[in-house]
C-alpha positions as CSV (number, residue, x, y, z in Angstrom):
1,X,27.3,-15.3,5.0
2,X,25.6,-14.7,1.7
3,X,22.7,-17.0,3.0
4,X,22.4,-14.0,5.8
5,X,22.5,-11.4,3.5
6,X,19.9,-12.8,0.9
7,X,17.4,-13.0,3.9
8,X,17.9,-9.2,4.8
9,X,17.4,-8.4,1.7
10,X,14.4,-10.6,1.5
11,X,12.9,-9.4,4.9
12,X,14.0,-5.6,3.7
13,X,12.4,-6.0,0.2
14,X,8.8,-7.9,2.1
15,X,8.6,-4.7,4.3
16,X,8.8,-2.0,1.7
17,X,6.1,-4.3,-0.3
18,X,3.9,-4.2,2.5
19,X,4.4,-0.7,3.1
20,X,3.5,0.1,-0.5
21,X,0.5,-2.0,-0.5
22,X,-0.6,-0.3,3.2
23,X,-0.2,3.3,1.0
24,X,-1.7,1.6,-2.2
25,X,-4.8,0.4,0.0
26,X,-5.5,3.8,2.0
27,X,-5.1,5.9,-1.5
28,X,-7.9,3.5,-3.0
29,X,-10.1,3.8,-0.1
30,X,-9.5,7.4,-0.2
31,X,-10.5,7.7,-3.8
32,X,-13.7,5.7,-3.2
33,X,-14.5,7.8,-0.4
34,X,-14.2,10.8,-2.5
35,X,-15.7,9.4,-5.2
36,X,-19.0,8.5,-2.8
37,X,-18.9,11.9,-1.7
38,X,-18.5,13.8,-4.7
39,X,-21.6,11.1,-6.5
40,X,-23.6,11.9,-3.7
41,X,-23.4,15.7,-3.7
42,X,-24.6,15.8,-7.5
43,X,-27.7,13.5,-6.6
């Protein structure tokens, strides 16, 4: 029983990771983009 509930907590706990790290990831590649964009414009 407790063995079942540590590994939903464990699967529960890997998918809010990976769904932090998918947000993480696309707000850094955003940043870059706009970052590119912005450098370029003042060239």
């Amino acid at each position: 029983m407790v063995n079942d509930e540590i590994k939903k907590l464990l699967e529960n706990s890997k998918k809010v990771i990976e769904q932090n790290h998918e947000s993480f990831v696309k707000t850094i590649k955003d940043d870059l983009q706009n970052f590119k964009k912005i450098t370029l414009d003042k060239i």
